[in-house]
ZAMARGU-4260 file (C-alpha; in steps of 0.2 Angstrom, whole numbers, plus 5000, padded with zeros to 4 digits):
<rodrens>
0) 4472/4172/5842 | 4468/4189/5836 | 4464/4193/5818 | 4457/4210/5810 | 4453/4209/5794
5) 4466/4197/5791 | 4479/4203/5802 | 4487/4196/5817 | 4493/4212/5827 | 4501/4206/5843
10) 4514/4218/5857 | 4524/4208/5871 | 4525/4217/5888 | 4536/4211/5902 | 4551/4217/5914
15) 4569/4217/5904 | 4576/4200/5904 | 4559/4194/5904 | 4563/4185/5885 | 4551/4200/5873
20) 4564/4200/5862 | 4567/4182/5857 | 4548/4177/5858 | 4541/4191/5847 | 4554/4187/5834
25) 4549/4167/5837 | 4530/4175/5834 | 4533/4185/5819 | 4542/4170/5811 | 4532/4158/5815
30) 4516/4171/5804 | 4527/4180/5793 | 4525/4198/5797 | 4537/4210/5804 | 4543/4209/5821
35) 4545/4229/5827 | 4555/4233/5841 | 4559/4251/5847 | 4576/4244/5856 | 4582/4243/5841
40) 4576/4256/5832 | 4585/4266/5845 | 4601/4259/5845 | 4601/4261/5827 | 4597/4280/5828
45) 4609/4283/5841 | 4621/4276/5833 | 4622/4289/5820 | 4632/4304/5821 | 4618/4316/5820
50) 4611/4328/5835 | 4598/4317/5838 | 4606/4301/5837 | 4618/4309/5850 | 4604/4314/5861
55) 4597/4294/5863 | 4613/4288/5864 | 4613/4300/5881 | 4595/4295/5886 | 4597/4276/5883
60) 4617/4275/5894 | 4608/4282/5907 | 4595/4270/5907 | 4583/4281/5905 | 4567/4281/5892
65) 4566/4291/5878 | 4550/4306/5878 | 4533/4298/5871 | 4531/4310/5859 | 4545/4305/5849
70) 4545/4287/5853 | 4525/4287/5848 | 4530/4295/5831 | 4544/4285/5828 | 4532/4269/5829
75) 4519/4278/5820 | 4528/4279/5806 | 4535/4261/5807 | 4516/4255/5808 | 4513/4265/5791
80) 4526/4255/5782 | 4518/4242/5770 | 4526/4226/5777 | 4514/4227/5790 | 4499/4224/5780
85) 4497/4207/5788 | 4500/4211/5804 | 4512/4216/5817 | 4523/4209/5833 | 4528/4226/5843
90) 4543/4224/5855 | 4544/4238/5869 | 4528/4247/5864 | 4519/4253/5873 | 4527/4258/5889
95) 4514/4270/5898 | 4498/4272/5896 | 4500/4288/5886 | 4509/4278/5873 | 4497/4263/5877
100) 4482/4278/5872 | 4491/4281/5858 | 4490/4263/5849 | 4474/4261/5854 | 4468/4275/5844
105) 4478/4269/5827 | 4477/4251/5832 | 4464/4246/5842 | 4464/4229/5840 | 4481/4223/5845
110) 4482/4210/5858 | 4496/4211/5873 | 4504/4196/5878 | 4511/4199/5898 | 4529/4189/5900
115) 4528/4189/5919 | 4548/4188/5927 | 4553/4193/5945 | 4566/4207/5946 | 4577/4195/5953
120) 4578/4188/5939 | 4577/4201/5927 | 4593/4207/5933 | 4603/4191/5933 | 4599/4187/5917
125) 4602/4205/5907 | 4618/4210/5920 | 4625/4195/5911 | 4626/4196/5894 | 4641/4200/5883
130) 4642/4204/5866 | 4656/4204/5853 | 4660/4221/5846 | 4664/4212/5829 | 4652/4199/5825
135) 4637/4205/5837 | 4637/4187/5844 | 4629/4188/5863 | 4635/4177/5876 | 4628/4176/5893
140) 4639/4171/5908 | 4629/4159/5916 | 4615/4152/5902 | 4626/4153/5887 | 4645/4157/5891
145) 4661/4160/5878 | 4674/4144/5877 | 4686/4157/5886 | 4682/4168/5897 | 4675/4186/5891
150) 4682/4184/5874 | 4674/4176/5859 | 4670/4159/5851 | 4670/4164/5834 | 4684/4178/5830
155) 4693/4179/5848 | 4689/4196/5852 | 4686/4203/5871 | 4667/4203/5872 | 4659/4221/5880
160) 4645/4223/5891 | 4632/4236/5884 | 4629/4251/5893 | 4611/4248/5895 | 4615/4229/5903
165) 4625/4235/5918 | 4617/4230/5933 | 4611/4250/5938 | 4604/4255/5921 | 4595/4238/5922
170) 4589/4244/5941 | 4580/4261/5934 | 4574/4253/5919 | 4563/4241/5931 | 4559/4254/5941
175) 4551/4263/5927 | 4543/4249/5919 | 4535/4244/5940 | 4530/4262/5938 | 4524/4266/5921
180) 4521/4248/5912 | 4513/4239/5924 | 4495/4248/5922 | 4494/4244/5906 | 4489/4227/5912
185) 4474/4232/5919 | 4473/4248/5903 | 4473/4228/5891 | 4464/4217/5904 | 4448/4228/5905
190) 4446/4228/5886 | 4449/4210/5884 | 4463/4210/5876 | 4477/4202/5888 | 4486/4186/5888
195) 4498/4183/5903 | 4512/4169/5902 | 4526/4165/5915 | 4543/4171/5906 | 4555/4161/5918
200) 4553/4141/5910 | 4566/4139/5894 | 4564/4149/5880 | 4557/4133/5871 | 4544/4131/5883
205) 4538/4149/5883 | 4536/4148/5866 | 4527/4133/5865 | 4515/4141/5880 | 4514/4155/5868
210) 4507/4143/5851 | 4497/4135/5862 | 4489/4150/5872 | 4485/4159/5856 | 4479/4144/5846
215) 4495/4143/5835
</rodrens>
């Protein structure tokens, strides 16, 4: 367990699919600080009407990442906010070892936690999901499917596959993160600051390996 000054300031790294998401929330529960995740801050913006909003909304379709600069200052400021006094659970950040350079110069103590997942797997699990366009309620068609069929359990509405889930925008996105993400293991590992743990046992049992490799 990391703490600086009387912070706990964490960042999860793994292939999509790999279960980031859901075990940095379970984290930054578990300590009470903010779980940040550029995923959504992405969505949120490119969801908005504005010129840049429509731009993500391009880049992230596509499967593509958005540039550094922005992405570093978007986190930069997100870091600033005062609910992270105590700490921090960063979610899709760093990517590349520019942006990895980045956080190290703003925060250098923050330890990464590796979620190793096969690409296999990565893509059965992400090109599965489904998620209602009223409630936001996700579903996955093997590991957690509707009652019916594509439609939902809650208000009965057909359940849409995200662009960024289809089987080809999950392909690039793995390629990028083999290409660009993977160093960072090394970039963490040489300063001491890396924890691995295999992503493919229940979510349950991750989290548990988690606690338990942390001290928690």
């Amino acid at each position: 367990m990391i703490i600086t000054m009387g912070k706990y300031e964490y960042l999860i790294l793994g292939p999509q699919g790999s279960g980031k998401g859901t075990q940095a929330q379970a984290l930054a529960n578990l300590l009470r600080i903010p779980h940040i995740s550029t995923g959504d801050i992405f969505r949120q913006l490119a969801g908005q009407q504005s010129e840049f909003g429509q731009e993500l909304d391009k880049i992230l379709k596509t499967g593509q990442l958005v540039p550094d600069d922005i992405t570093n200052k978007l986190v930069a400021n997100r870091l600033a906010e005062s609910d992270t006094n105590s700490g921090f659970v960063l979610d899709g950040f760093p990517r590349n070892m520019k942006q990895a350079e980045f956080l190290a110069k703003i925060k250098p103590d923050v330890l990464a936690i590796y979620l190793e997942l096969s690409d296999e797997e990565a893509v059965k699990r992400i090109s599965g999901r489904r998620v209602c366009p009223n409630c936001q309620a996700v579903y996955h068609l093997q590991y957690n499917p509707p009652r019916v069929d594509e439609v939902c359990n809650i208000d009965g509405a057909h359940l849409l596959q995200r662009t960024d889930d289809t089987k080809e925008a999950v392909l690039v996105r793995l390629a990028n993160f083999h290409q660009q993400t993977e160093p960072l293991l090394d970039f963490y590992h040489q300063r001491g600051k890396l924890k691995r743990i295999d992503g493919a046992p229940p979510i349950d049992v991750v989290t548990a390996n988690l606690r338990a490799i942390l001290g928690l």
